[in-house]
C-alpha positions as semicolon CSV with decimal commas, in nm:
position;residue;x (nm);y (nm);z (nm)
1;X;8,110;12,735;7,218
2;X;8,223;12,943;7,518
3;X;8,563;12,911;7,731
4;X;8,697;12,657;7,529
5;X;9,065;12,803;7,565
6;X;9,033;12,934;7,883
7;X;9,181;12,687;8,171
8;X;8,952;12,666;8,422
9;X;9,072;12,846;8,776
10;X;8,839;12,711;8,987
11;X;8,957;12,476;9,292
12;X;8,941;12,128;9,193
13;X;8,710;11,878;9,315
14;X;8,786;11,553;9,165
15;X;9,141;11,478;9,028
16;X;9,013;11,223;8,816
17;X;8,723;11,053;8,612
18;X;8,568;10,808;8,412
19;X;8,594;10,839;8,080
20;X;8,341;10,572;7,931
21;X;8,391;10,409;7,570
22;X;8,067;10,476;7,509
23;X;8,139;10,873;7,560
24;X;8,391;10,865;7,295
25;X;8,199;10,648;7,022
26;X;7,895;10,923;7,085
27;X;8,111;11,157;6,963
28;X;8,235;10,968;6,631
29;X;7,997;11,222;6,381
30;X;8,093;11,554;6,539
31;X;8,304;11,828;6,378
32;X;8,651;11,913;6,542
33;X;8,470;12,146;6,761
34;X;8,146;11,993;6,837
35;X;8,402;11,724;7,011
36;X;8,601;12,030;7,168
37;X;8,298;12,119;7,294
38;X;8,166;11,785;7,406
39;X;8,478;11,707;7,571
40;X;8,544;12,067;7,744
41;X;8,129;11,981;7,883
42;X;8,218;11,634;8,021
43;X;8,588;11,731;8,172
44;X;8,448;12,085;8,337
45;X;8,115;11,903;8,525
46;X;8,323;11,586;8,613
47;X;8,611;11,712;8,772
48;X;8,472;12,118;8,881
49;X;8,095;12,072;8,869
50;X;8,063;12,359;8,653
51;X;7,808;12,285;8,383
52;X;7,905;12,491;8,097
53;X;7,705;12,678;7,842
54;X;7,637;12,454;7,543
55;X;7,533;12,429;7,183
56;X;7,159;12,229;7,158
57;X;7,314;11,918;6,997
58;X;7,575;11,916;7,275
59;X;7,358;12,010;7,548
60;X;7,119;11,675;7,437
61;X;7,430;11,477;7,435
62;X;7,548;11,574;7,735
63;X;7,211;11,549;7,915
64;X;7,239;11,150;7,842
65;X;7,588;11,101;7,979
66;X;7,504;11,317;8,328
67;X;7,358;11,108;8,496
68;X;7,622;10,853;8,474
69;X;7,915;11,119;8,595
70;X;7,654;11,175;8,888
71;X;7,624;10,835;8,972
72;X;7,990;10,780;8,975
73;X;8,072;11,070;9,168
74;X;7,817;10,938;9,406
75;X;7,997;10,626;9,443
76;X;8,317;10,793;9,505
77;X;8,195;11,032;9,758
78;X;8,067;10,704;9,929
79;X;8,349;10,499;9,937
80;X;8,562;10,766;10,089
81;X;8,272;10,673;10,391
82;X;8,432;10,318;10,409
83;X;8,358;10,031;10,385
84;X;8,109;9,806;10,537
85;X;8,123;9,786;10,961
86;X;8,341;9,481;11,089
87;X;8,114;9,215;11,281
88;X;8,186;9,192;11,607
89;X;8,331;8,857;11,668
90;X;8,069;8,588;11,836
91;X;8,038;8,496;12,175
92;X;8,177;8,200;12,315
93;X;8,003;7,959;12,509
94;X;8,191;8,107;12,835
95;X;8,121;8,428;12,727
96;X;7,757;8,399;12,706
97;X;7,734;8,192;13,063
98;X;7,919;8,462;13,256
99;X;7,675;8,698;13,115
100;X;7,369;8,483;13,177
101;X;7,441;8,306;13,498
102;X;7,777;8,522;13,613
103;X;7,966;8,213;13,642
């Protein structure tokens, strides 16, 4: 385990994460430190992108949650795009006659 006490100094990215249930029951059989560890992993790449180095059985454990933190932060980074255009309204029947016939 490396840098577990240390607080991490570098600049924030994300204030904020999602922490899934099924993160916390894949930890249920691991020492006091494996979960130290584990958690330290998950908290470090979800909120600073650093990926820390990591014991094997952590490393394996973390490989199968990464993808979801990716996809999340994926979705976050595109929402802060917006939302979905607004239609223009329709034409109306006047509308289209001016532009067809100028009347």
């Amino acid at each position: 385990m490396k840098n577990l006490n240390k607080i991490n100094d570098d600049k924030v990215n994300r204030k904020s994460f999602v922490f899934y249930d099924s993160f916390y029951r894949a930890m249920k059989n691991l020492s006091n430190e494996e979960k130290i560890e584990y958690i330290d992993a998950i908290c470090n790449y979800s909120l600073y992108d650093n990926l820390l180095g990591m014991s094997p059985k952590i490393e394996g454990m973390f490989e199968l949650i990464k993808a979801q933190i990716d996809a999340n932060i994926k979705k976050r980074n595109n929402g802060k795009l917006g939302g979905r255009p607004t239609k223009k309204e329709p034409l109306s029947y006047a509308d289209i006659n001016h532009r067809l016939y100028g009347r």
